[in-house]
Residue, then its C-alpha position, 0 to 999 in steps of 0.5 A: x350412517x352417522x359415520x358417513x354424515x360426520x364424514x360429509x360434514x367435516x369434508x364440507x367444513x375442511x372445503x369452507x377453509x380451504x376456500x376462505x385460504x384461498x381468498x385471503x392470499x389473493x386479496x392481500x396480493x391485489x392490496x399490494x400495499x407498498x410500505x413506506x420504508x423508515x429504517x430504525x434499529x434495523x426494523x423496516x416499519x411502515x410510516x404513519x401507523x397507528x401506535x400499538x399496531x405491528x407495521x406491515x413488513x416489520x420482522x418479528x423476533x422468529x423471522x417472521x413476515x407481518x403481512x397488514x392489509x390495507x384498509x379499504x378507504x386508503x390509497x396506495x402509498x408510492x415508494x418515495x422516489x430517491x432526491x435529486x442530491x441523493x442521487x446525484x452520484x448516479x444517474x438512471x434512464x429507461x430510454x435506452x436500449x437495452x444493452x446487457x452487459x452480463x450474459x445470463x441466459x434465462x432469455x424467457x424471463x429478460x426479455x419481460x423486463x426493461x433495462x434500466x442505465x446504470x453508472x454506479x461506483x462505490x469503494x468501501x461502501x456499506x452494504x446496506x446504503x448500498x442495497x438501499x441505493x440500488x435494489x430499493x430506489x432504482x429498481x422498487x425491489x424488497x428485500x430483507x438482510x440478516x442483522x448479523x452481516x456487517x460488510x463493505x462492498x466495492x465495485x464500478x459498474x456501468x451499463x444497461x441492465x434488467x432487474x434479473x441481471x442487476x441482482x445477478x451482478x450483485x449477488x456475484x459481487x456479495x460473493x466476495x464477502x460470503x453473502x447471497x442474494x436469495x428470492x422469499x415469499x411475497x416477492x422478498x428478497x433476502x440477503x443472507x451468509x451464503x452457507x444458509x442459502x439453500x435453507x430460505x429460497x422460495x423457489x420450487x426445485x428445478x430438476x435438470x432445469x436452471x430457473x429464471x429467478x434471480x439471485x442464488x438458486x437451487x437446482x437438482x442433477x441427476x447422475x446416470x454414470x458417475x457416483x454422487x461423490x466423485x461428480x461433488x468432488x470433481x465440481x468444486x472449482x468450478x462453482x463459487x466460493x461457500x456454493x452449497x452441495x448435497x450429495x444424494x447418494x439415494x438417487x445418486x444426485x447432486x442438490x446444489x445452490x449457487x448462482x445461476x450461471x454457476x449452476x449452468x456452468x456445473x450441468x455442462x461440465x457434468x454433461x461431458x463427464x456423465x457418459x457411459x464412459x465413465x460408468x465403469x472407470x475412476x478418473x481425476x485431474x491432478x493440477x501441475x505446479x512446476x513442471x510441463x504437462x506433456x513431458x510429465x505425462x510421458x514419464x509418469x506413462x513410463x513409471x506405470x508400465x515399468x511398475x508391472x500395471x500392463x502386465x494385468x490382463x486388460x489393461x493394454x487395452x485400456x487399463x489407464x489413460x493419462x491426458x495432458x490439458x494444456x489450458x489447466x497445466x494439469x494431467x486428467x487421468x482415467x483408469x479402471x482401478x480406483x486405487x491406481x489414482x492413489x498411486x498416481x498421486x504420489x508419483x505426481x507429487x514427487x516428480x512435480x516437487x523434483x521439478x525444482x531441483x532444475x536450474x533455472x534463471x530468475x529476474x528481480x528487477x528492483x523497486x525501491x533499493x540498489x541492485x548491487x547493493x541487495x546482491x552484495x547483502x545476499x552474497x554475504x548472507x548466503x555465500x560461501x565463495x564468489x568470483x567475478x565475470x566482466x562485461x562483454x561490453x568494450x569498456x576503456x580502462x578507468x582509473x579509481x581509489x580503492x573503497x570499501x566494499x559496496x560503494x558505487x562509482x569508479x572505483x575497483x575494490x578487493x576483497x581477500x579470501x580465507x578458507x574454513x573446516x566447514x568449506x565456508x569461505x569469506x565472500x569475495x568480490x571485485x567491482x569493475x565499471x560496467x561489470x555485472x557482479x557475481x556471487x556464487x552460493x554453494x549449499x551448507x550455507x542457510x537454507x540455500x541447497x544448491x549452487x547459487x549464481x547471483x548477478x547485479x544488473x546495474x543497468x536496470x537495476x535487477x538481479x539475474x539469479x541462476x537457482x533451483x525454484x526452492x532456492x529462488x523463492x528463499x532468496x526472494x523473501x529476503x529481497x522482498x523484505x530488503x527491498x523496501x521504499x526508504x523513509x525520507x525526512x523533509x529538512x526545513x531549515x531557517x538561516x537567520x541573523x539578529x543584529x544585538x543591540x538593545x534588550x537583545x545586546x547580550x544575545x538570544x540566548x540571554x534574552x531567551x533566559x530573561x523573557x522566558x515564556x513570552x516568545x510565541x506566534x501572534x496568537x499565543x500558539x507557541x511558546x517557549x514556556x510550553x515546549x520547556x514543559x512537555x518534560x524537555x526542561x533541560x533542553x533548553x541552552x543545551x551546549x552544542x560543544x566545548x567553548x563554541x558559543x553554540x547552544x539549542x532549544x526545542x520550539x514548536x514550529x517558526x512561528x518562533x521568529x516571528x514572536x521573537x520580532x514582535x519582543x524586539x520591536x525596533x531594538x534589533x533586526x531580523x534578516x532572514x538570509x536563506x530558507x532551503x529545504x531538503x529531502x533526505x533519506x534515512x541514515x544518509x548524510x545531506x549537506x546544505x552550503x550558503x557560501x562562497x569559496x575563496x582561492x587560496x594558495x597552498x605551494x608555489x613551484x620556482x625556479x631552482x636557479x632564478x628565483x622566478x615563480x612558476x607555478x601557483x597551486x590554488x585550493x579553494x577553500x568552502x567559506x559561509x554556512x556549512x550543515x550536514x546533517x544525517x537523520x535517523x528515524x525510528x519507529x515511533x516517528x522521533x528523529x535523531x540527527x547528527x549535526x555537524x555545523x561550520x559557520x566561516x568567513x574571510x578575515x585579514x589578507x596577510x601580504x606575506x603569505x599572500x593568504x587571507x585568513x578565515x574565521x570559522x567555529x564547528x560543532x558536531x552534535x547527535x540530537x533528537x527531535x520529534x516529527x514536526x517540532x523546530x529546533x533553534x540553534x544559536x550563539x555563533x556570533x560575529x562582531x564588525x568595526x568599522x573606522x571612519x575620517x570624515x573632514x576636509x581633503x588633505x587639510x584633515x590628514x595633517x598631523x597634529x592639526x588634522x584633527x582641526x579640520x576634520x573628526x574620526x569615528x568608530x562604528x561597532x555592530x554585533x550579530x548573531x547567527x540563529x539556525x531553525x531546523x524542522x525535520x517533517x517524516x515524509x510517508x508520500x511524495x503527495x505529503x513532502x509536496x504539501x509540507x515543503x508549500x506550506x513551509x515556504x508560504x510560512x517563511x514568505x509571510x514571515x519575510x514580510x513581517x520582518x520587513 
């Protein structure tokens, strides 16, 4: 009796808390308090809470939820609505229709829902301002994220979607980043590493039934005819990447987590596989790489049944079956032997890897270099001999010089061939206007096996190679690291002549030594004294050659001149005489001519009997400023320039001759020269006289007295030739456009100063 009274109490006592359970979830359920969400440290606390007190929503160190009700006296906050300037890159309307652009196929659930227009588009975009741009402000959504993920998303979207579809589109996306989107208590979501999804989800399990939530979610298969393993095995391409798959050997079931779609996607393709068929057969898809599916499926047939497998009992009558899938490339093949799939995959490897010992022909189209000269380098890298085929094209014969091998034009060049004990020979080859070349590459040489048969198309500028596929890919590796864009370098270059006269008249280069220091922009920037520190002293007054006069020294940018002018003053003129630019490539030579050319007589054919002059042969010959230069660039930006300068101009007519003369001085020069700086290079200097009789007509060209009626004069002027080079590494086409407008902007300012 006292027992079934205990009983009865603790049975009342057990109802009364049930009760009390009961209630207190729906009433904090109706509270719905929504929390004012402030960010800080990575924990989510309510705005305004009395200090000491755990916020509602705030994550405690076991991962836990705090769950605060709302006072009785207090209204329900709102979510803060997003500021017209945070939202300005967005835009969101429910007053359209709803237009779904991602197909999900939980109708019973979309349908409830409004879609909302999106037009979003972010690049590099950390996740968490974009979950707070999205989830939080268009949608109202809670969510949680784990404080370890750290991630950047990309993506353009655009279209009308509902909240279910929204969270779908976006747990595709964070699957790139191995991340989902996972459905918790209290309507919460919670973006987790894709390997711990199965573990956090909210959801019921859905047996044989995809549920309507969104995110990654959780489903069981059953499996009548095909074993847990092989289904598992048979599914991971068609789920995503990190899906989670249980294999309950028990029930013979899969327990999956994945997307939605994913996991409808995996139930279809089990429907098909899951028949009775397949309860007594072992079956596999084995993917084709090189070689065609039908013929493949015809040979291997021949290999089994030459191999004694249809002389079992049974097996012409279904002992195996191969099938060709054309939309895969891949071959399905079903037996009743498990352990024939072994066999077959060894077959299938083998023949799949001898498909590239079949010759085939490949096109590299070039981007960046020279077709002929990229097959002329893998002819000498690979060959062993070669020989040349001509155009089928009727070309007219064209005469050339004879080069060295691997120029370009109209040239014809030759090259002879010796033989070795290795059966290794020198390349060889002719270059024919119009004629694609050929290289024939025979195995021993590298790693190349077979024969090779390389063809320069140099009409669209590719190579037509004929080799296997292990061959070809061999010889695209090194096309691929031979055919790179080519580093430029961007030429600025300053002509300018300084009248010496005054505190210059000794040149630049003495006055460079006497004012040292005090030569800069109008700011004070750029000095002579600051350049000559940075461990380049010597630098300075560096001869450019033996007894040429010529000398340099490293300056930050032209701001140079326009320091210089301001020393000066009214001393001495500055005149700019030209300011071109040039884009030049890497170890190619470029020129820069300021200058005329003058006809110069160098023979003259004449008459054997009469003397008479019949025929004059005139040179012209190159006269002003002449600058060739051949940048180098390395890899920590610095850049070496061979320099080879030629400043010439006309001097006296001899009568007897009928030439005139020419003064000129050269140098050459290797120098180096970081990104960006300015080099001055000085000392060409020229002196004009010029001798003048003013006085009265005639009466001043009397001898004797002549100098009565009239008085002569002697006039002398002293230049020098200053050339500033500034070599600028272009990385862009963007970058060279940029540096030459700003180059150009500098002169044109500097022009005017000068004036």
């Amino acid at each position: 009796m006292n027992c079934s009274i205990c009983c009865c109490i603790i049975w009342v006592f057990w109802l009364a808390g049930c009760a009390t359970t009961r209630d207190a979830a729906p009433g904090t359920e109706k509270s719905g308090n929504p929390l004012v969400r402030v960010f800080s440290t990575n924990i989510y606390e309510q705005a305004d809470r009395p200090s000491g007190e755990m916020a509602a929503g705030q994550v405690t160190q076991q991962g836990d939820i705090v769950q605060q009700p709302k006072p009785e006296n207090q209204t329900a906050v709102s979510p803060p609505k997003p500021s017209d300037a945070k939202r300005a890159p967005f835009s969101g309307s429910d007053q359209r229709a709803s237009k779904s652009v991602i197909e999900i196929g939980r109708k019973s659930a979309l349908d409830l829902e409004k879609p909302i227009h999106l037009e979003l588009a972010f690049d590099n975009a950390d996740l968490y301002e974009v979950l707070d741009l999205t989830l939080y402000e268009h949608y109202g959504v809670s969510y949680m994220i784990d404080p370890s993920i750290k991630a950047q998303v990309t993506f353009h979207i655009t279209g009308d979607y509902t909240k279910t579809q929204f969270i779908d589109v976006l747990n595709n996306i964070l699957q790139l980043s191995n991340l989902a989107i996972i459905k918790g208590p209290g309507n919460i979501y919670k973006i987790v590493q894709r390997a711990a999804s199965a573990g956090v989800g909210n959801e019921r399990l859905q047996v044989d039934k995809t549920t309507d939530a969104a995110g990654d979610v959780t489903r069981m298969i059953r499996l009548r005819y095909i074993g847990a393993p092989m289904a598992a095995a048979s599914l991971t391409p068609f789920l995503s990447r990190g899906a989670v798959v249980i294999q309950d050997n028990v029930n013979n079931a899969l327990l999956m987590t994945d997307t939605p779609d994913n996991l409808d996607k995996a139930a279809s393709v089990l429907g098909v596989m899951d028949v009775p068929f397949f309860e007594d057969v072992s079956w596999r898809v084995f993917p084709v790489k090189t070689v065609d599916v039908d013929d493949l499926a015809k040979d291997l047939g021949q290999v089994l049944k030459s191999a004694g497998l249809f002389s079992r009992p049974g097996a012409i009558q279904g002992g195996f079956e191969i099938v060709p899938i054309r939309t895969m490339n891949a071959l399905l093949v079903v037996t009743r032997w498990p352990a024939l799939l072994t066999l077959v995959d060894d077959w299938i490897m083998a023949m799949d890897r001898a498909g590239n010992t079949g010759t085939q022909v490949w096109v590299y189209f070039v981007e960046n270099g020279n077709a002929a000269d990229l097959a002329d380098i893998i002819g000498q890298l690979y060959g062993s001999s070669a020989r040349s085929r001509t155009s089928t094209r009727a070309t007219k014969p064209t005469s050339g010089t004879s080069r060295t091998t691997g120029s370009v034009g109209t040239a014809t060049t030759s090259r002879s061939t010796s033989s070795s004990s290795r059966k290794n020979t020198s390349s060889a080859r002719t270059r024919t206007t119009n004629a694609p070349e050929v290289a024939t590459l025979v195995g021993g040489a590298g790693d190349i096996l077979g024969e090779v048969e390389i063809i320069a198309d140099e009409a669209n500028n590719a190579i037509v190679i004929r080799a296997t596929e292990r061959d070809y890919r061999i010889i695209e590796k090194v096309l691929k690291q031979l055919d790179i864009l080519p580093r430029q370098v961007l030429i600025n270059v300053v002509i300018a002549e300084i009248t010496l006269s005054g505190s210059i008249e000794w040149g630049v280069e003495w006055f460079l030594n006497k004012n040292i220091g005090s030569i800069g922009s109008d700011k004070g920037d750029y000095t002579a004294q600051s350049a000559l520190d940075n461990g380049i002293k010597r630098s300075i007054n560096t001869p450019l050659g033996s007894s040429t006069g010529f000398y340099f020294t490293v300056y930050d940018p032209v701001d140079f001149l326009r320091g210089l002018g301001k020393i000066l003053g009214s001393d001495s003129g500055i005149n700019i005489l030209s300011s071109p630019n040039i884009l030049a490539l890497d170890n190619k030579e470029s020129s820069i001519e300021v200058g005329k050319e003058i006809p110069t007589v160098t023979g003259t054919t004449t008459d054997a009997t009469g003397g008479t002059t019949i025929t004059n042969t005139v040179q012209y010959r190159k006269t002003g400023i002449i600058l060739n230069v051949t940048p180098h660039i390395n890899s920590s930006g610095l850049v070496k320039m061979e320099l080879e300068q030629e400043v010439s101009d006309v001097g006296e007519f001899i009568q007897e001759l009928k030439n005139y003369t020419f003064l000129s001085r050269r140098a050459e020069t290797s120098l180096v020269v970081e990104d960006g700086k300015t080099i001055v290079i000085g000392g060409l200097m020229k002196s004009n006289s010029q001798n003048s009789n003013a006085g009265i007509p005639f009466l001043k060209d009397i001898p004797i007295l002549g100098y009565l009626f009239g008085a002569g004069s002697k006039k002398s002027e002293k230049t020098e030739l200053i050339i500033l080079i500034t070599p600028n590494v272009i990385k862009s086409r963007a970058e060279a456009d940029r540096i030459t407008k700003e180059f150009s902007e500098k002169i044109s300012h500097l022009t005017q100063g000068l004036r």
